[in-house]
C-alpha positions as CSV (number, residue, x, y, z in Angstrom):
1,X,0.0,0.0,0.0
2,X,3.0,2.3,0.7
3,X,4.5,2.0,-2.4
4,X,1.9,4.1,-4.5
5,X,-0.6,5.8,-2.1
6,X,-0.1,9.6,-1.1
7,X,1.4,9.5,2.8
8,X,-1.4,11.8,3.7
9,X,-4.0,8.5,3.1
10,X,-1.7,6.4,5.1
11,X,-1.7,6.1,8.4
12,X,0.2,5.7,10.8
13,X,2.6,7.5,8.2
14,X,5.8,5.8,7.3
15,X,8.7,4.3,8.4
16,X,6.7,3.9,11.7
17,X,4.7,0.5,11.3
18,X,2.8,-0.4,14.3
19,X,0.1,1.4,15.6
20,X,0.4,2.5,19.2
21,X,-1.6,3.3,22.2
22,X,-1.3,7.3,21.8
23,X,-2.2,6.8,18.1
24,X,-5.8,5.7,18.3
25,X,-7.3,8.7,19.3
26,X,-5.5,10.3,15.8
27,X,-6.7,7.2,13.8
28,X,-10.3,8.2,14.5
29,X,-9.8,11.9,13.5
30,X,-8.4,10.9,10.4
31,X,-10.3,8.1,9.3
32,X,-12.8,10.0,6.7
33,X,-9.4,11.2,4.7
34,X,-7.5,7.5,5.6
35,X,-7.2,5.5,2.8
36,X,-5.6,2.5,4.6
37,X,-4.5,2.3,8.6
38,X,-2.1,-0.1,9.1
39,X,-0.1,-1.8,11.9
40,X,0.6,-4.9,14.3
41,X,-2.9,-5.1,16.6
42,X,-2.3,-5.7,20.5
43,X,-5.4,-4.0,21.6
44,X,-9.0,-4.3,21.4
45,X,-9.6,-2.4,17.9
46,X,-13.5,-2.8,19.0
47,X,-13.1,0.0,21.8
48,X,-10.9,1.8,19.9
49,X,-12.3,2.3,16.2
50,X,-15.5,1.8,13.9
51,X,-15.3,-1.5,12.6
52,X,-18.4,-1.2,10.4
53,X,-16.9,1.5,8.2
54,X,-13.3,-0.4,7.8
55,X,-12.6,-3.2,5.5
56,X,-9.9,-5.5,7.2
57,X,-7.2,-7.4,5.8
58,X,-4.5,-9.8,7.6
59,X,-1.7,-12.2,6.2
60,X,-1.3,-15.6,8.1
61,X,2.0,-16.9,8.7
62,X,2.8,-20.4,9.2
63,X,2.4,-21.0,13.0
64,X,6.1,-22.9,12.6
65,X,7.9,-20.1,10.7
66,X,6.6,-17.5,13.1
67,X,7.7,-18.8,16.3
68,X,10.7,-19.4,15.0
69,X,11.3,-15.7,13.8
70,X,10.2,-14.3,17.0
71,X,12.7,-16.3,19.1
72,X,15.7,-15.6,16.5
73,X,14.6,-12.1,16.6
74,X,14.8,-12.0,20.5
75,X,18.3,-13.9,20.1
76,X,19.4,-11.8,17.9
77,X,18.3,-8.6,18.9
78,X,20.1,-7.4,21.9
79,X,18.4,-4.6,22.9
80,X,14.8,-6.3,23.4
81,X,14.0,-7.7,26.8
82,X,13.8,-10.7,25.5
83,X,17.1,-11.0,24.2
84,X,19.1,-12.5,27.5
85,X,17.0,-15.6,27.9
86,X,16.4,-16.3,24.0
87,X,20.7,-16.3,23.5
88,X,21.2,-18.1,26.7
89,X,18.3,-20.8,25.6
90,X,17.9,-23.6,22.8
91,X,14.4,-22.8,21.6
92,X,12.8,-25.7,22.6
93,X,14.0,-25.1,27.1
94,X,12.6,-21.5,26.0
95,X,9.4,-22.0,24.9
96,X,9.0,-24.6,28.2
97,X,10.5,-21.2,30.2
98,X,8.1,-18.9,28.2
99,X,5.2,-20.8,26.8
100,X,3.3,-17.5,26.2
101,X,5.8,-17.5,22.6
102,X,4.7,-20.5,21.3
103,X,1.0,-20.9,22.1
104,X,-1.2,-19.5,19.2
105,X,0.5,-16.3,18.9
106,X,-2.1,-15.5,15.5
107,X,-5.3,-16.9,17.5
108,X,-4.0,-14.4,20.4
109,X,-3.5,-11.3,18.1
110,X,-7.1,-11.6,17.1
111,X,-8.6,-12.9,20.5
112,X,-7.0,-9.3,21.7
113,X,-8.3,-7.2,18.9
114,X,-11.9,-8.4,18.7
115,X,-12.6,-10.5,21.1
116,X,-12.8,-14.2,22.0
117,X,-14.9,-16.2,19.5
118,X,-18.0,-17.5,21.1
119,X,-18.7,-21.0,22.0
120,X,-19.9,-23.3,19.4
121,X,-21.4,-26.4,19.3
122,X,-19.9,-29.4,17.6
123,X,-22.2,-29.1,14.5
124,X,-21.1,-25.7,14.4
125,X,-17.3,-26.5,13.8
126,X,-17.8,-26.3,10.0
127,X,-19.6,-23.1,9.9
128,X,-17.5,-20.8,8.1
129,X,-19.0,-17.8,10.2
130,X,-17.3,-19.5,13.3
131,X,-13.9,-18.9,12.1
132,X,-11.7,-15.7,13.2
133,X,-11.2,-15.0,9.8
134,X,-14.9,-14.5,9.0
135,X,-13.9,-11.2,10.1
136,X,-12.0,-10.4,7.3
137,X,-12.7,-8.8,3.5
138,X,-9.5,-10.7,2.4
139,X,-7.1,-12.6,3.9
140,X,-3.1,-13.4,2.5
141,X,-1.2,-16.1,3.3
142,X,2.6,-14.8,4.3
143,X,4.7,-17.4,2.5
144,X,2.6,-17.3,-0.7
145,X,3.2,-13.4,-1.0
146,X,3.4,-13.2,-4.3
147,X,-0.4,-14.8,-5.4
148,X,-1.5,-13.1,-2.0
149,X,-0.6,-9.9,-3.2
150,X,-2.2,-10.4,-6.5
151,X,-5.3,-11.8,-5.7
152,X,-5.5,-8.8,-2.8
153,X,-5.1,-6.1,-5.5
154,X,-7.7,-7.4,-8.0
155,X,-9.9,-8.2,-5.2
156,X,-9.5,-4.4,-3.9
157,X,-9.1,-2.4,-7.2
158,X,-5.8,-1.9,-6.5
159,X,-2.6,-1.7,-8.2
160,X,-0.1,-4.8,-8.3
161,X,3.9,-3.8,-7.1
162,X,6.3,-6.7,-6.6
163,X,7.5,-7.4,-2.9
164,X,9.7,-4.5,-3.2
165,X,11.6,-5.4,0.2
166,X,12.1,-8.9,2.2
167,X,12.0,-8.5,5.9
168,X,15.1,-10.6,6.7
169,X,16.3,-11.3,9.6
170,X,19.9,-12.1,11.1
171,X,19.9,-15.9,11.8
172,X,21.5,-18.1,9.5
173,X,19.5,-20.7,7.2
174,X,21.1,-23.6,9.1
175,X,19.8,-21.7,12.3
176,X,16.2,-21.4,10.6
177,X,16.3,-25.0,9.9
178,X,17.1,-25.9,12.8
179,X,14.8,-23.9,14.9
180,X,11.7,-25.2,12.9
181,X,12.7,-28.7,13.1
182,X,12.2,-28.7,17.1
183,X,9.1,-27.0,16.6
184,X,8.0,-29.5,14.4
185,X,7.8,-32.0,17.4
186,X,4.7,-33.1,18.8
187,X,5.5,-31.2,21.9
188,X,5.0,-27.7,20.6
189,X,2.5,-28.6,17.3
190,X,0.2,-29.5,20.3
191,X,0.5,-25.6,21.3
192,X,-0.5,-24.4,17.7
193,X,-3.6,-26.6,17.0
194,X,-5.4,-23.0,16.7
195,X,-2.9,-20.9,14.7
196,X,-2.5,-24.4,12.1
197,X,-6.3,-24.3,11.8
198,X,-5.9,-20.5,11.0
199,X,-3.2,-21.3,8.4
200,X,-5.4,-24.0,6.7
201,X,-8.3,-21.8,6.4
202,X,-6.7,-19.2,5.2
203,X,-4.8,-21.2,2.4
204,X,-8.6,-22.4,1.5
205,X,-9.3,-19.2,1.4
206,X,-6.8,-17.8,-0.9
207,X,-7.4,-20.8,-3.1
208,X,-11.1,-20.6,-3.2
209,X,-10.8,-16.9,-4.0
210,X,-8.2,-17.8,-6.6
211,X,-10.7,-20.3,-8.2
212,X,-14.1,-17.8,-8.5
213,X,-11.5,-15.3,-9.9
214,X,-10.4,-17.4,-12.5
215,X,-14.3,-18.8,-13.3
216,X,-14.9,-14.7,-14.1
217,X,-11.9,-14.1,-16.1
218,X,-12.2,-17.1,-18.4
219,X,-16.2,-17.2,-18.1
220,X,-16.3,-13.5,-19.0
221,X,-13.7,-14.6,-22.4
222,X,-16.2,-17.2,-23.1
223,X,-19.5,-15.3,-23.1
224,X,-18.0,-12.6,-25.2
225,X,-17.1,-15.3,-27.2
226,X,-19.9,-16.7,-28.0
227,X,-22.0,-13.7,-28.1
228,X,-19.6,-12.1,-31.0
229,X,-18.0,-9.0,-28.9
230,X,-14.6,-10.4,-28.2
231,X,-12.5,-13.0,-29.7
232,X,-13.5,-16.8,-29.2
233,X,-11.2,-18.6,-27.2
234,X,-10.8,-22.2,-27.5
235,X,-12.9,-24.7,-26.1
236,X,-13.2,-28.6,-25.7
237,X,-16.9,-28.7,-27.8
238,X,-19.1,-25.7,-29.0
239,X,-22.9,-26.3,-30.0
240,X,-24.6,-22.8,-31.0
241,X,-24.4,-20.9,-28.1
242,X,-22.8,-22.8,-25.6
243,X,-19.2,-24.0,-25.1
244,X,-17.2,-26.0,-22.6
245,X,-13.4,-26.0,-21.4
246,X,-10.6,-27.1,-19.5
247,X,-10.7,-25.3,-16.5
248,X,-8.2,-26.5,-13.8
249,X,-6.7,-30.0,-12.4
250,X,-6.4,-32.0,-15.6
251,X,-3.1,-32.9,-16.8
252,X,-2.0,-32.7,-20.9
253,X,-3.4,-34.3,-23.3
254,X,-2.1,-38.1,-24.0
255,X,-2.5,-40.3,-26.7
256,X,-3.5,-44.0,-27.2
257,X,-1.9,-45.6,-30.0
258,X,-1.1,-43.1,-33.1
259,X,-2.1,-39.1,-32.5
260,X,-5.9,-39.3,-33.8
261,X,-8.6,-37.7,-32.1
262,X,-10.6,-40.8,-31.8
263,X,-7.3,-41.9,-29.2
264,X,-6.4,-39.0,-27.4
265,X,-7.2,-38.2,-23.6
266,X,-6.8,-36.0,-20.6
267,X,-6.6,-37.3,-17.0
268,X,-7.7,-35.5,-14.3
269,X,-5.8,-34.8,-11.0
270,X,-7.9,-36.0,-7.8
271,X,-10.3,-33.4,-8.5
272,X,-11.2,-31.4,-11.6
273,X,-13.0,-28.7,-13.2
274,X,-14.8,-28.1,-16.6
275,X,-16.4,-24.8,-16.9
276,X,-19.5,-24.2,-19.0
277,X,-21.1,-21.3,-20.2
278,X,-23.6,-19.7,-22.7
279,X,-24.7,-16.6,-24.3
280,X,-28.7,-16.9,-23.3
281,X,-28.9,-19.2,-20.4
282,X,-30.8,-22.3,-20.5
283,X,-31.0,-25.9,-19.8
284,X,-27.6,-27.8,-21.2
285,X,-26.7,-31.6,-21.3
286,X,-23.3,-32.3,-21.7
287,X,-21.6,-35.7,-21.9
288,X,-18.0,-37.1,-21.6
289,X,-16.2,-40.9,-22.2
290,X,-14.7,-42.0,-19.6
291,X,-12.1,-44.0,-21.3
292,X,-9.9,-45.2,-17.8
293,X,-10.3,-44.7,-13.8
294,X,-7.7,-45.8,-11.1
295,X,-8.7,-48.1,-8.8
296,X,-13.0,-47.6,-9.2
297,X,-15.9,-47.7,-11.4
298,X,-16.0,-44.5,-13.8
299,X,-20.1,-44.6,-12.7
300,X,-19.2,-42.9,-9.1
301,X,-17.6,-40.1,-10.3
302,X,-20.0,-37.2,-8.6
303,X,-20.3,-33.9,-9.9
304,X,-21.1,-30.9,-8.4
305,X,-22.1,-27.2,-9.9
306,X,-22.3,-24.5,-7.4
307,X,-21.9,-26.7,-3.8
308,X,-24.9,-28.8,-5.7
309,X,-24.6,-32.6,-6.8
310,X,-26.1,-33.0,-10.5
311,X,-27.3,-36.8,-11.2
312,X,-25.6,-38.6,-13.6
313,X,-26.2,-40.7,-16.1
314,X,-23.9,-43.8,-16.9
315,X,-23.5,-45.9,-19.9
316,X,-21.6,-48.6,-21.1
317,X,-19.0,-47.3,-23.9
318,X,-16.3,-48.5,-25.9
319,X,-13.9,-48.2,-24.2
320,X,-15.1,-47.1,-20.5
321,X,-18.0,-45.1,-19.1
322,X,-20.0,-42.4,-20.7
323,X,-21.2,-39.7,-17.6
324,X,-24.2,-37.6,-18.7
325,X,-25.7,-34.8,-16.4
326,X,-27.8,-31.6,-17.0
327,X,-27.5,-28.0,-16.0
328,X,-31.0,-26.5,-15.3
329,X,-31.5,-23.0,-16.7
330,X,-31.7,-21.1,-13.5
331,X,-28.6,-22.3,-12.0
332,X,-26.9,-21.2,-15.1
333,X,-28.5,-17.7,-15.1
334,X,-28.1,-17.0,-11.2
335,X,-24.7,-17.1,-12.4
336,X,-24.5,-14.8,-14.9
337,X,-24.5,-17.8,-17.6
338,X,-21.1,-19.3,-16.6
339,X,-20.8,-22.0,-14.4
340,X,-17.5,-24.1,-12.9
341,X,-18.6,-28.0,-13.0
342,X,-16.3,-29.9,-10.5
343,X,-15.7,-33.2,-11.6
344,X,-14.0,-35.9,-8.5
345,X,-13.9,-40.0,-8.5
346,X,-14.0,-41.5,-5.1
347,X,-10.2,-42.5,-5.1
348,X,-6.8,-41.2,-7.0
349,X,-3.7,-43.3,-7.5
350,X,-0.1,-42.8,-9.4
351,X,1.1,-45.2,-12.3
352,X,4.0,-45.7,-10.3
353,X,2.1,-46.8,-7.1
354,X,0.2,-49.4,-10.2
355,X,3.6,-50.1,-11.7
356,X,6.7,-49.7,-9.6
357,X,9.1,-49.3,-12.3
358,X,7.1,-46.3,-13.7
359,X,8.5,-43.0,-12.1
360,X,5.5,-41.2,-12.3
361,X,4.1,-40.1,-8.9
362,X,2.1,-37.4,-9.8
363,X,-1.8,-38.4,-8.8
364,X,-4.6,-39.5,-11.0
365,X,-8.5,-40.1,-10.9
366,X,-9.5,-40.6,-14.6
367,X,-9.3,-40.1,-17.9
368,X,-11.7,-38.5,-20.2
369,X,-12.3,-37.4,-23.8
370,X,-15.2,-36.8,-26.1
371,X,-16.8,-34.5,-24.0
372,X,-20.2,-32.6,-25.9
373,X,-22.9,-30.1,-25.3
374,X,-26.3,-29.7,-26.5
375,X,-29.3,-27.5,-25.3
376,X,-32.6,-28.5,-24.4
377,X,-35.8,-27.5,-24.6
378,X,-36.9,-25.7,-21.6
């Protein structure tokens, strides 16, 4: 944000980065000409400032990596408090002298500025609304900077700068590697259960967000497409108005016997996406062969359309299974015409797991090909 908005929308201005006590009281007066506040939290940002007019933003850091930067920063810093004990102590007799550093230092931050999170019930574990991060308009994810930052600036308006500056510290990799190793003992993952849930929900997070993005951008290529404003990309099949692709999770395209289309294939990852769209929405059946599966029968691959399971159709083809399933017209049009179809078998395998002298780890579900599209009648 600093590197291209005027210092008098920032605050608090730079180089100072975290917000303190004294500042609130400034933060408040100059929130109607702030364009983004800024700052570590380690106060209640509920008694302090207007949540309802703020949009918030946080990056998660692997629970790991970040107790193991705070006590190299401590040993390595001599002029924190800290400092004496962390040089004096292997990290592992220092987070047993000084637990407070190594016990869900993320799911504290936010317990401090907003609050403990409720009780729940055990049926409530998988609300979404239950998380900490529910809080937030976008969250990043520290070590995957780079896409966070990216997805963050299309989801804000915003422009994209590279990572123009790498907070380093002092220790050396060895000293890193080290470090992260202990933590990675049973003894102190038990202290992080909460920050490692935060971590996997906000990877999810990014990755969901990552996903819709890329439905719009190649859904909105496709309907201009096929409407004639914009230039058609290509697609698996095309019937009049309606078209389907490769979207993601499918690896490239292989051949049985000589290059012919009648013998070529794509296998999916454990879980793959087709997306499907059309100028004037209405009700489409589309097919595909299903020429191989690892380990189960081709007829239990589900899909799904918008968190939805679509029956499906099996047949007896030569070779495999051909899946058939429809798309109603209003789930197509709620969605603007463009809809992701989310293809997953029941199991995945590797050839090399089927074949040990194949080096090929990389995991499979099925393979398809022949895939069409036809509209019915409503």
């Amino acid at each position: 944000m600093l590197a291209f908005m005027p210092v008098r929308e920032v605050f608090p201005p730079p180089p100072q980065l975290t917000l303190l006590d004294g500042d609130f009281a400034a933060a408040r007066e100059r929130l109607d000409t702030t364009r983004f506040l800024h700052g570590h939290v380690r106060v209640s940002l509920a008694a302090l400032l207007p949540l309802e007019k703020l949009r918030l933003l946080t990056f998660i850091r692997h629970p790991v990596r970040l107790v193991a930067s705070h006590y190299l920063y401590f040993r390595h810093m001599p002029d924190l408090p800290m400092h004496a004990p962390a040089k004096e102590l292997g990290i592992a007799d220092f987070l047993r002298a000084y637990p407070q550093y190594g016990v869900n230092p993320q799911t504290r931050y936010l317990n401090i500025a907003f609050g403990p999170r409720s009780e729940h019930t055990p049926e409530d574990a998988t609300d979404p609304s239950a998380s900490p991060l529910a809080r937030f308009d976008f969250v990043g994810v520290t070590e995957r900077m780079g896409e966070s930052l990216a997805a963050m600036s299309e989801h804000f308006g915003l422009p994209c700068f590279d990572v123009g500056r790498q907070n380093e510290g002092k220790a050396s990799r060895d000293e890193v590697e080290a470090c992260e190793a202990v933590l990675r003992r049973d003894e102190f993952l038990a202290r992080l259960g909460a920050d490692l849930t935060l971590r996997r929900e906000a990877e999810e997070r990014l990755d969901r967000w990552q996903a819709d993005s890329a439905v719009a951008r190649m859904g909105a290529a496709l309907r201009a497409g096929l409407a004639g404003t914009g230039p058609m990309p290509w697609v698996l099949v095309r019937q009049e108005d309606a078209a389907a692709t490769f979207l993601d999770g499918w690896y490239p395209q292989g051949w049985v016997g000589p290059p012919a289309d009648d013998n070529r294939y794509w296998w999916s990852t454990e879980a793959a996406r087709l997306l499907v769209a059309t100028a004037a929405p209405r009700p489409l059946r589309i097919s595909l062969q299903v020429v191989e599966a690892l380990g189960f029968d081709a007829a239990r691959i589900r899909v799904t359309a918008a968190g939805r399971a679509l029956p499906v159709e099996a047949a007896l083809a030569t070779p495999g299974i051909r899946l058939t399933f429809r798309i109603d017209a209003a789930l197509l049009a709620a969605r603007g015409g463009v809809l992701a179809i989310s293809l997953a078998g029941p199991r995945s395998s590797t050839f090399a797991a089927i074949d040990p002298a194949n080096g090929d780890h990389r995991r499979r579900s099925f393979a398809i090909r022949e895939v069409t599209i036809a509209p019915e009648p409503d």
